[in-house]
C-alpha positions as CSV (number, residue, x, y, z in Angstrom):
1,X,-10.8,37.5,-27.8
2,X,-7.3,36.8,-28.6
3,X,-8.3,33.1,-28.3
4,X,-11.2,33.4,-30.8
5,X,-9.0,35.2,-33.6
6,X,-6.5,32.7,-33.3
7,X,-9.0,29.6,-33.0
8,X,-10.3,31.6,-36.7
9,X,-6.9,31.6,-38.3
10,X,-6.0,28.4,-37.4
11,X,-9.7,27.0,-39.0
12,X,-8.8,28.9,-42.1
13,X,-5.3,27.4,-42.7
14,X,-6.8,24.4,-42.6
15,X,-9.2,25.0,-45.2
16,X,-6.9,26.0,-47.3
17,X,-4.8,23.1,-47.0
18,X,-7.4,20.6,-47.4
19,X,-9.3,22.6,-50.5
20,X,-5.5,22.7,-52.1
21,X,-5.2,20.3,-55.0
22,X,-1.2,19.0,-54.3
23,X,-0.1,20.9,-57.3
24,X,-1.0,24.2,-55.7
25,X,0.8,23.7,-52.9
26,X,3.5,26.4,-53.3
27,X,0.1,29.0,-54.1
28,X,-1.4,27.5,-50.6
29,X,2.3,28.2,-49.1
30,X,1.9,32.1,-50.4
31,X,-1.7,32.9,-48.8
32,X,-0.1,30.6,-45.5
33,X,3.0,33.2,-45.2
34,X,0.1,35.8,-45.7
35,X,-1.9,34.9,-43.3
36,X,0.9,34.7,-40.7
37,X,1.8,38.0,-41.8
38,X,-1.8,39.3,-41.3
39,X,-2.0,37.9,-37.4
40,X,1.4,38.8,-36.6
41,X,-0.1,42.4,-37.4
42,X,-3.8,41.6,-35.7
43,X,-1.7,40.6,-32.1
44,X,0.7,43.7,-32.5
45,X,-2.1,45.8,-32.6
46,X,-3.3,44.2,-29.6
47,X,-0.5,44.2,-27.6
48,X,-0.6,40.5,-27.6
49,X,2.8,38.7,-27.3
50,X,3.4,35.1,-28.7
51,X,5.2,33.2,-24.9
52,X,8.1,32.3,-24.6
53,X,9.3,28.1,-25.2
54,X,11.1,27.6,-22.1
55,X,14.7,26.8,-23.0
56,X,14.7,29.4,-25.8
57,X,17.8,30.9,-24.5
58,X,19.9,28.3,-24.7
59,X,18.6,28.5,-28.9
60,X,19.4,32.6,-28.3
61,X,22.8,31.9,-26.7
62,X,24.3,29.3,-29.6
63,X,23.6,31.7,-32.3
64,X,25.1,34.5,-30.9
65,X,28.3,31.9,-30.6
66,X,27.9,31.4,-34.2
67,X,26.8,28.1,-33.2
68,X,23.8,27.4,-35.6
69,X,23.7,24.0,-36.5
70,X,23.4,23.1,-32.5
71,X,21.0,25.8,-32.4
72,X,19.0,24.3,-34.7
73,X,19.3,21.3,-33.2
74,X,18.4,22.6,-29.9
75,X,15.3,24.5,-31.3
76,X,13.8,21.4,-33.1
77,X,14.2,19.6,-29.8
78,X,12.1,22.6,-28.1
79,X,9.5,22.8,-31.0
80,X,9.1,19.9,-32.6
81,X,9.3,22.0,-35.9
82,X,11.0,20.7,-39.0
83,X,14.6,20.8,-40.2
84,X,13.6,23.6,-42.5
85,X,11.3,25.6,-40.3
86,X,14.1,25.3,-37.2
87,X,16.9,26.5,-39.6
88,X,14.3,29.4,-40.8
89,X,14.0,30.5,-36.8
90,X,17.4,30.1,-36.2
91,X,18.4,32.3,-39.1
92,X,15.7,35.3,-38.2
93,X,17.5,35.2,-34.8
94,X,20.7,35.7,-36.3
């Protein structure tokens, strides 16, 4: 089920993106963030945790050290995310 609701979100996002003239991109951005707000809600109400990267520590450990541009670093290696979404992680974990 989990599967299913994810699959669903994941098919909307991409609507959105690709009905999303470029100059509404910030507007797509907005209904993005609220739709990751909306399954963030939908899987705690399951019970449904996201897993863990393997490695994450090391990412938990640096910023605790006040390390957080070699957190960053470390996270975008784990991820693949972008320089801004890393430094957006890192920062919540701070």
């Amino acid at each position: 089920m989990e599967s299913v609701l994810l699959s669903a979100t994941l098919v909307l996002v991409v609507l959105i993106f690709m009905s999303s003239p470029s100059g509404k991109i910030v507007s797509a951005e907005r209904r993005l963030a609220r739709l990751e707000r909306k399954v963030d809600l939908l899987l705690d109400h399951l019970g449904v945790e996201e897993p863990q990267i393997p490695g994450m520590e090391r990412v938990h450990e640096l910023t605790q050290q006040g390390k957080k541009i070699e957190a960053i670093k470390v996270y975008r290696q784990l991820t693949g995310e972008g320089l801004k979404e890393s430094k957006d992680a890192v920062e919540r974990m701070g």
